[in-house]
C-alpha positions, 0 to 999 in steps of 0.5 A: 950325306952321312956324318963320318965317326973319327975316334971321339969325334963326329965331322959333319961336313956342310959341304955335303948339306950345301943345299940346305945353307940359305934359308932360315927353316934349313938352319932350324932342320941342321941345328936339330941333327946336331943336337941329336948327333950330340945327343947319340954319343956325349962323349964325342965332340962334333967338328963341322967343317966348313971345307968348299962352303962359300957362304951360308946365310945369316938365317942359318948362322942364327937358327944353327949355330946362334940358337945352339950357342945359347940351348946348350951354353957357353961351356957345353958348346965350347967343349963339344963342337969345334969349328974347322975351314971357316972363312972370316965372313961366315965366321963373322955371321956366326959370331954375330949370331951367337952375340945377337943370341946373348943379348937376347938371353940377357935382356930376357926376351 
């Protein structure tokens, strides 16, 4: 289960953490492996590939990608961690996530 270094980027493959996608305490273990792979190289950028992932769960969506979002900032995220073979109903939870992370940030809670 080993993340694969491509040049200037890290790929990450859920496929390989399948077992690990459908509680919301699995999304709190992968968010901090991201933020360490992030973390052991700044230069490089993260893909996490979706490729033979059907579904995660919407506690994975906001403990990794929706909290991510909002520790790391909009710009830093955006430029650090790319997204590949993501279907559109695990990309509409990611999204929701991330939104559900904004609102909360801006109403202070």
């Amino acid at each position: 289960m080993g993340e694969i270094l491509h040049e200037s980027e890290w790929v990450m493959r859920m496929s390989d953490h399948a077992r690990f996608l459908g509680s919301r305490e699995a999304g709190q273990a992968l968010r901090v492996k991201v933020a360490n792979l992030l973390k052991a190289d700044p230069g490089c950028k993260l893909v996490i590939d979706f490729s033979e992932v059907p579904v995660i769960s919407s506690g994975v969506a906001d403990e990794l990608f929706g909290m991510l979002f909002a520790d790391l900032g909009p710009m830093v995220f955006m430029s650090r961690i790319e997204l590949r073979n993501v279907d559109s109903t695990i990309r509409g939870l990611i999204d929701k996530a991330i939104v559900k992370r904004l609102h909360q940030r801006t109403e202070g809670k």
